[in-house]
C-alpha positions in Angstrom: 124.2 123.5 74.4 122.2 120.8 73.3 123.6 117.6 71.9 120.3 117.4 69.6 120.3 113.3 69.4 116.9 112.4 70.4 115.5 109.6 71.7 117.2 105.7 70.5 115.5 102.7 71.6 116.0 99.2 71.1 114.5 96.1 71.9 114.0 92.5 70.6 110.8 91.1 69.5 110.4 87.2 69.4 108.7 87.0 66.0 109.9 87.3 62.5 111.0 90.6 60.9 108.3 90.0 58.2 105.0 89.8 60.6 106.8 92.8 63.1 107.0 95.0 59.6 103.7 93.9 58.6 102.0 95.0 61.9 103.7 98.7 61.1 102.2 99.1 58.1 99.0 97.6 58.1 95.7 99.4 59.5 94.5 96.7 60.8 97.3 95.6 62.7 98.8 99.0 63.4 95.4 100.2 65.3 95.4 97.1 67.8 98.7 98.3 69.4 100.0 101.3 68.7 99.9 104.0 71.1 99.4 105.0 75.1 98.2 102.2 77.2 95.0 101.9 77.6 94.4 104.2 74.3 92.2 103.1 71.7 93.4 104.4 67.8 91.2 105.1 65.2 93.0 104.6 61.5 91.4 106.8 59.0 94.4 106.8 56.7 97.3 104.6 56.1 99.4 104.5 52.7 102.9 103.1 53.6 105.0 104.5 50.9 107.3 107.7 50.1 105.1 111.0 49.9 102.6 108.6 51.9 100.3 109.6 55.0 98.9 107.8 57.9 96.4 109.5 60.0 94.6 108.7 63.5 92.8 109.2 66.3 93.8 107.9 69.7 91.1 108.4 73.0 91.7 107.5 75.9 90.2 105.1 78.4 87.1 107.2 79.4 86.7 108.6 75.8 87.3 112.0 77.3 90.3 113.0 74.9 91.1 112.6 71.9 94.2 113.7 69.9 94.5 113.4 66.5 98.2 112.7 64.8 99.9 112.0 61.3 103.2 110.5 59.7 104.3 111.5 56.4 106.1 108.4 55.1 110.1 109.4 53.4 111.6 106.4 53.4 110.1 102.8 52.8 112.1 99.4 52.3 110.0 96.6 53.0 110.8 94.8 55.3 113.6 96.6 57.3 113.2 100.1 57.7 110.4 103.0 57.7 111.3 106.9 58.0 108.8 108.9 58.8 107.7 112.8 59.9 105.3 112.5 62.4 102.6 115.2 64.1 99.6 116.3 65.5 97.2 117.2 63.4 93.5 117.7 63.1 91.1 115.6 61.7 92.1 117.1 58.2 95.6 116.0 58.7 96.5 120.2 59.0 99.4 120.1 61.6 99.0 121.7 64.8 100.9 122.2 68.1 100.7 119.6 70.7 98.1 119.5 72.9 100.2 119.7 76.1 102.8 121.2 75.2 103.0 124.7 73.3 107.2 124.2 72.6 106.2 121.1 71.2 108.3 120.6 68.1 105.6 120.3 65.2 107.8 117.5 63.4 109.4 114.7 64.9 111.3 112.6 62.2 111.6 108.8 63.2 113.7 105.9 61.6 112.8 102.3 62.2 115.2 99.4 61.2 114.2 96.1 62.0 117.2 93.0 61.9 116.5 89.8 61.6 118.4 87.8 64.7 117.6 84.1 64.5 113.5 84.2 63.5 114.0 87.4 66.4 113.8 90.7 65.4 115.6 93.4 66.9 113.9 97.0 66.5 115.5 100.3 66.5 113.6 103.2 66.7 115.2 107.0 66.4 113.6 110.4 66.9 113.8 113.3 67.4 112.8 117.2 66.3 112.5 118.7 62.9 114.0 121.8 61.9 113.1 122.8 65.9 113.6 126.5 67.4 115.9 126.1 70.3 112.2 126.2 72.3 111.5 123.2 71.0 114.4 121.4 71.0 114.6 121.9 75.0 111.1 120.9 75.4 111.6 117.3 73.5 115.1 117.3 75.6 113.1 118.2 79.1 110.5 115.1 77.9 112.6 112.3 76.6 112.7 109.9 79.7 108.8 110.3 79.4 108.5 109.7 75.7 110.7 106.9 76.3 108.9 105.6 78.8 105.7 105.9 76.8 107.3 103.8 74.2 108.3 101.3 77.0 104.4 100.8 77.2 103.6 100.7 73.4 106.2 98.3 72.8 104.9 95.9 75.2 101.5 95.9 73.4 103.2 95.3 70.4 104.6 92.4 72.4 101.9 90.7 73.1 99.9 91.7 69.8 102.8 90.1 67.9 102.5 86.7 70.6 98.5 86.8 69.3 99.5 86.8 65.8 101.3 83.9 65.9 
């Protein structure tokens, strides 16, 4: 049976909530952290609001792959939370299965809150699968400690973009 949580991480960024939901939600910003280490990300489309999309390319390092991916934006209250669908996708923004995965759930929903804590912010992200087959499901389950650990990585660019801003 699976318990069908998804991933929760948490961890406490020493900058104020406003600049840590700016950098979410602004192209600019966004592209100069997000992602793999090492990744570059392209921003062809960002519109922060309900209904909204973002869309991107990231590469990585030796330009050899690239994989396109897209959020569809639910939920929007500036400057404490963000709900989002996200997927891969083509360069049209058409979703498609993962690249490395084919039980790959096609939607991943993900809830940000962000809590101001003394001119800190503490971040919350949540995730997990869409309207998943059991298939799926499994196959986020079997990946979590790596997805998690991928985020590990991302948030300690966002880290150190956020020290930069500053």
């Amino acid at each position: 049976m699976s318990t069908r949580q998804g991933l929760l991480l948490k961890r406490e960024f020493d900058a104020p909530r406003e600049l840590v939901y700016k950098v979410w939600t602004e192209p600019k910003h966004f592209g100069s952290w997000w992602g793999p280490q090492g990744f570059t990300l392209e921003v062809t489309r960002m519109d922060v609001r309900p209904g909204g999309t973002f869309l991107g390319c990231q590469k990585s390092p030796d330009g050899q792959h690239a994989m396109w991916g897209k959020f569809v934006y639910q939920e929007v209250q500036e400057p404490e939370k963000l709900v989002w669908v996200q997927s891969f996708s083509d360069e049209q923004g058409n979703v498609i299965r993962a690249p490395f995965n084919p039980n790959w759930p096609l939607e991943i929903l993900n809830i940000l809150t962000l809590e101001e804590s003394g001119g800190k912010t503490i971040l919350t992200l949540q995730g997990g699968p869409l309207n998943a087959s059991d298939e799926e499901q499994a196959a986020f389950d079997a990946m979590s400690p790596m997805v998690a650990q991928g985020f590990e990585g991302t948030f300690e660019q966002l880290a150190h973009y956020l020290a930069s801003q500053q």
